[in-house]
C-alpha atoms as one frame of an Amber mdcrd trajectory, in Angstrom:
protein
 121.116 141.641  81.432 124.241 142.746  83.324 124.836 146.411  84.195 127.851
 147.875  84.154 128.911 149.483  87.992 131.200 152.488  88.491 132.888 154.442
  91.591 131.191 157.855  91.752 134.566 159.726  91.380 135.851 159.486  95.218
 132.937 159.411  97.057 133.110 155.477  97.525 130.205 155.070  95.899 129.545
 152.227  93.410 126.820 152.946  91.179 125.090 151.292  88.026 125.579 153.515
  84.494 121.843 153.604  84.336 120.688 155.947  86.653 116.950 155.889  87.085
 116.003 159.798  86.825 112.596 159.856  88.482 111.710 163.455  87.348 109.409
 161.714  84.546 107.294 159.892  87.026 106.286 163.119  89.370 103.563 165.114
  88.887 105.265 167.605  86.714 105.003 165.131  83.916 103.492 161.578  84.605
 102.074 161.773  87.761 102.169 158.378  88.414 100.846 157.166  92.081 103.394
 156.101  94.999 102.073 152.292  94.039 102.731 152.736  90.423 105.662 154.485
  90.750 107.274 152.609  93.117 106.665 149.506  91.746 108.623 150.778  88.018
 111.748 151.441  90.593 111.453 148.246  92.535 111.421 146.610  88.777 114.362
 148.580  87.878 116.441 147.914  91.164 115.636 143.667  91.053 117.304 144.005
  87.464 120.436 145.816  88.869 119.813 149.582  88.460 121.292 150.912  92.373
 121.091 154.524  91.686 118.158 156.686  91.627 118.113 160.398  90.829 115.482
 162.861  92.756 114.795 166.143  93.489 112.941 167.998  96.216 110.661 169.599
  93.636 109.343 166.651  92.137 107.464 165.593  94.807 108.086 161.808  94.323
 110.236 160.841  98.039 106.676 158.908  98.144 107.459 156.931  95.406 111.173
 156.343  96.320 110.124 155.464  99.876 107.653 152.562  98.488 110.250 150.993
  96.499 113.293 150.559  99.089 111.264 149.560 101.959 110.805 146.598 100.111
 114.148 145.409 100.345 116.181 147.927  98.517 116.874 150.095 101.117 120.581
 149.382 101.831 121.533 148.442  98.178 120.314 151.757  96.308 122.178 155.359
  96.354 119.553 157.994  96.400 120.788 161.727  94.767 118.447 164.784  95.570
 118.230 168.117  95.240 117.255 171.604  96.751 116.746 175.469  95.766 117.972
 176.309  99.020 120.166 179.056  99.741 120.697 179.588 103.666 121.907 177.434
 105.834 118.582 177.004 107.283 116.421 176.203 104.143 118.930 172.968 103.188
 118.286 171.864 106.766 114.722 171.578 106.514 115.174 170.014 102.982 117.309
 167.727 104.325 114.954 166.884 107.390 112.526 166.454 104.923 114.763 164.022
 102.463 115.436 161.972 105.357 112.095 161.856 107.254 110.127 161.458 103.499
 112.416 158.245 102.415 112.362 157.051 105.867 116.359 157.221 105.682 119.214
 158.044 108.024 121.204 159.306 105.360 121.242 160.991 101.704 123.873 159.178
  99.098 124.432 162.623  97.656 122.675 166.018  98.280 123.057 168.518  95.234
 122.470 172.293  95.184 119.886 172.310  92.067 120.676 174.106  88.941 124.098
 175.644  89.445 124.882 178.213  86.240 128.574 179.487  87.712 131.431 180.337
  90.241 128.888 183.084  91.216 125.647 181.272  92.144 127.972 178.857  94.000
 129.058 182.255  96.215 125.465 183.198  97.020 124.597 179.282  97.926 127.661
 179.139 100.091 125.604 179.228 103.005 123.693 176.009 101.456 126.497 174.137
 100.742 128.474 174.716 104.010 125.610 173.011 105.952 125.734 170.086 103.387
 129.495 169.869 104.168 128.411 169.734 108.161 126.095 167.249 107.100 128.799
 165.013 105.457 130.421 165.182 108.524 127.632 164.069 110.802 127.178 161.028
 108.923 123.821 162.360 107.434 124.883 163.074 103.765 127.841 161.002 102.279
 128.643 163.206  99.540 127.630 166.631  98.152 127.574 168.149  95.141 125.568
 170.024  92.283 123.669 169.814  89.316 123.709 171.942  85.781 122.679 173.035
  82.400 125.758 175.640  82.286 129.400 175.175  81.334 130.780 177.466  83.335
 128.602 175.559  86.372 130.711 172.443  85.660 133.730 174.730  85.562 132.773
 175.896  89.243 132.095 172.973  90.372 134.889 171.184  89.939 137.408 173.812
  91.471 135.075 174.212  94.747 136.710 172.282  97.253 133.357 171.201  98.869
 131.587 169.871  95.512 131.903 166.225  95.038 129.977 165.090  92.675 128.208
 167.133  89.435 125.792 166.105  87.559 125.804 168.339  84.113 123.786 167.751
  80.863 125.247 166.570  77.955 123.675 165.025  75.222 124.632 164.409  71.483
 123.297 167.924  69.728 123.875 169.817  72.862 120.604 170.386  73.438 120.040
 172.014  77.026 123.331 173.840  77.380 122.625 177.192  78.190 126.414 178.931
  77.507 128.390 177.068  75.155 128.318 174.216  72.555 128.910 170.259  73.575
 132.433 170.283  72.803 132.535 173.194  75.528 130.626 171.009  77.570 132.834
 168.245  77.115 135.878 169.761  78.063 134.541 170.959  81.083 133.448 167.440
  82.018 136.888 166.015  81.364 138.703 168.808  83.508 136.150 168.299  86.401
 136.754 164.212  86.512 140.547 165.637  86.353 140.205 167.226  89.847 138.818
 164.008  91.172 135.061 164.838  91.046 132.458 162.350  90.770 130.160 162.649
  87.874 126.953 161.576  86.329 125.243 162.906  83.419 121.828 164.226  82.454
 119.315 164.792  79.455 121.389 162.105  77.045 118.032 161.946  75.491 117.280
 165.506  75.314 114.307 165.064  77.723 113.077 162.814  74.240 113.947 165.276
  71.137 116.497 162.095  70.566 113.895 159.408  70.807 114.149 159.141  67.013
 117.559 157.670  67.489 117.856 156.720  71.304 120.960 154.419  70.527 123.008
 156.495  69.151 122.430 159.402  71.856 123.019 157.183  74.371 126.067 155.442
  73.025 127.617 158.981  72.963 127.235 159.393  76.816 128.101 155.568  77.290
 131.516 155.944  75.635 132.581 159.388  77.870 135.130 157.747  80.732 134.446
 160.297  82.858 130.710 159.688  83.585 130.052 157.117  86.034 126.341 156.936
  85.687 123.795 158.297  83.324 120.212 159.902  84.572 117.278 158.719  82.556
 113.571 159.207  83.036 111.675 156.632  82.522 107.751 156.373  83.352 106.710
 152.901  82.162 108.103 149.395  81.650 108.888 149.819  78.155 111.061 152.341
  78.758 112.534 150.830  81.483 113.533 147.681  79.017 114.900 149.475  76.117
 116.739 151.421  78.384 118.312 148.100  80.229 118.877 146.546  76.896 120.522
 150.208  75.292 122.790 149.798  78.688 123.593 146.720  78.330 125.258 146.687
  74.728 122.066 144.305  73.229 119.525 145.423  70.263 115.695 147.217  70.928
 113.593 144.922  69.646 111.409 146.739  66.440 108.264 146.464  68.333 109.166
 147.930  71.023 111.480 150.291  69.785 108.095 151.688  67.397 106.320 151.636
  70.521 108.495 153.857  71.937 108.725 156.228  69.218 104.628 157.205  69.233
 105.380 157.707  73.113 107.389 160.991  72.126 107.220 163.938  74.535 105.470
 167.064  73.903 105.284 170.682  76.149 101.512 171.770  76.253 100.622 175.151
  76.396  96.880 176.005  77.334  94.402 178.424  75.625  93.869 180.203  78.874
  97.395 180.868  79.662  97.880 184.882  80.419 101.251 185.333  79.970 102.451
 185.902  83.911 105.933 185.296  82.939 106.327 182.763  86.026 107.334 180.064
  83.563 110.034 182.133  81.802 111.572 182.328  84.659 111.494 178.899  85.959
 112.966 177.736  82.366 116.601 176.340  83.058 117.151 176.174  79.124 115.608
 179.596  78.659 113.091 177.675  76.038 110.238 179.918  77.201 109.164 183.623
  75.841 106.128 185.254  76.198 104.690 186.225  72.670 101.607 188.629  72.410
 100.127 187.886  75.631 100.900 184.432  76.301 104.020 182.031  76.987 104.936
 180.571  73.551 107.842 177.584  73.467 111.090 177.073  71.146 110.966 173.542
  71.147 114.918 173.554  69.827 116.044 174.379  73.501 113.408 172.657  75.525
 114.133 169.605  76.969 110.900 168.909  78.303 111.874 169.046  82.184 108.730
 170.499  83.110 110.008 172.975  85.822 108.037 175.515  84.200 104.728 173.155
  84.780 105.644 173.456  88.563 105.998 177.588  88.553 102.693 178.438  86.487
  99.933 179.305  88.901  96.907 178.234  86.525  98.571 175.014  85.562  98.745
 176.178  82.291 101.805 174.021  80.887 102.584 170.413  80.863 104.887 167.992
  79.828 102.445 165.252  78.236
């Protein structure tokens, strides 16, 4: 299998099309241990994947950390992400990038879940200690990630944003304020302007699984991605995705075995309907019906951020 490599817009950075989106392994979803974990991205980086996608609220640096001391360390581009808003919040997410991976530097640092030209104004804080960062040597490019249009749109005309890392799948799935074609367009006039950018939820955090060759040879074919994010938990998943990326056929055993692996959001009995999770839903999936969260599956994409923000545990990605 040979991967295909791309510059990251103009950051310098030369990373594979298959971007390894850990999000699936944390304990929002998976939970796999730092040994189990770490060694499905040391199997991914010895066949070629050099680009791993994190954030600060999947509690997985652990797992990242395992994997490039082993070698890897030099040779893969680590993105994360971070909530914060002041100046003072993304320095002790930074701190705690760097001191958790055991690095002296972050590939790219992105403000997390962007929605517009006005969330951008109340992280500018945030983002003008990433751009100090940059130029200390301790991030090498910044940037942001989104569900929204109009984030992309943002993005791409803020002079301190270099890289953005918007969903886009097939269907649309995911996109909170527009259609795909909308979506699209904003994509093309952000790699316009120079930005780097890799996509996100091609699968549609697995409503596509039915079809994973086709969703994914939509993203493949758009120019302006360099890389495409996608979770992957076991080694199964981590073949079929190689092969998809590679341009070579899913076997039909392991292509069935992937299909009864589909993903599912679990709601428990004893949920009481705090709300916590409605807010925490980036696709605004979530609702609370008669006295308890309730789920419309056609705009969840099975991220599991709302897992993270209930305070009995109530929901899971399974």
């Amino acid at each position: 299998m040979s991967l295909e490599y791309r510059y990251l817009g103009q950051t310098g950075l030369l990373v594979s099309r298959l971007c390894f989106g850990s999000l699936t392994m944390a304990p929002m979803q998976a939970n796999l241990s730092v040994q189990e974990g770490g060694r499905l991205l040391e199997a991914a980086f010895a066949m070629g994947v050099n680009f791993v996608d994190t954030a600060e609220t999947y509690d997985n640096y652990g797992h990242i950390r395992w994997a490039l001391e082993r070698g890897w360390s030099q040779r893969v581009h680590v993105a994360t992400k971070s909530y914060a808003v002041t100046a003072a919040e993304m320095q002790q997410s930074l701190e705690r990038a760097l001191r958790e991976l055991g690095r002296d530097y972050i590939d790219i640092f992105l403000l997390h879940e962007q929605e517009s030209s006005l969330t951008l104004r109340g992280h500018a804080d945030a983002l003008d200690y990433l751009a100090r960062a940059k130029e200390r040597g301790l991030v090498r490019a910044v940037g942001i990630s989104t569900h929204h249009v109009a984030g992309v749109r943002a993005g791409a005309l803020h002079p301190q944003v270099d890289v953005i890392h918007p969903l886009i799948n097939r269907p649309g799935w995911g996109i909170v304020d527009g259609t795909v074609e909308d979506m699209l367009a904003a994509i093309e006039f952000a790699a316009s302007l120079g930005k780097g950018l890799y996509g996100m939820k091609a699968l549609a955090g697995g409503h596509l699984y039915h079809d994973p060759a086709t969703a994914l040879q939509f993203v493949l074919a758009l120019p302006e991605l360099a890389a495409i994010a996608v979770g992957m938990q076991n080694e199964a998943e981590l073949t079929a995705n190689l092969l998809h990326f590679t341009g070579q056929a899913v076997p039909q055993e392991l292509a069935a075995k992937l299909k009864r692996q589909q993903r599912n959001l679990s709601i428990a009995d004893w949920c009481i309907g705090c709300g916590n999770c409605v807010a925490a839903c980036p696709s605004q999936a979530l609702m609370i019906v008669q006295g308890r969260a309730s789920v419309d599956l056609s705009r969840c994409v099975f991220c599991g951020y709302c897992s993270r923000a209930c305070p009995d545990f109530c929901l899971k990605v399974i």
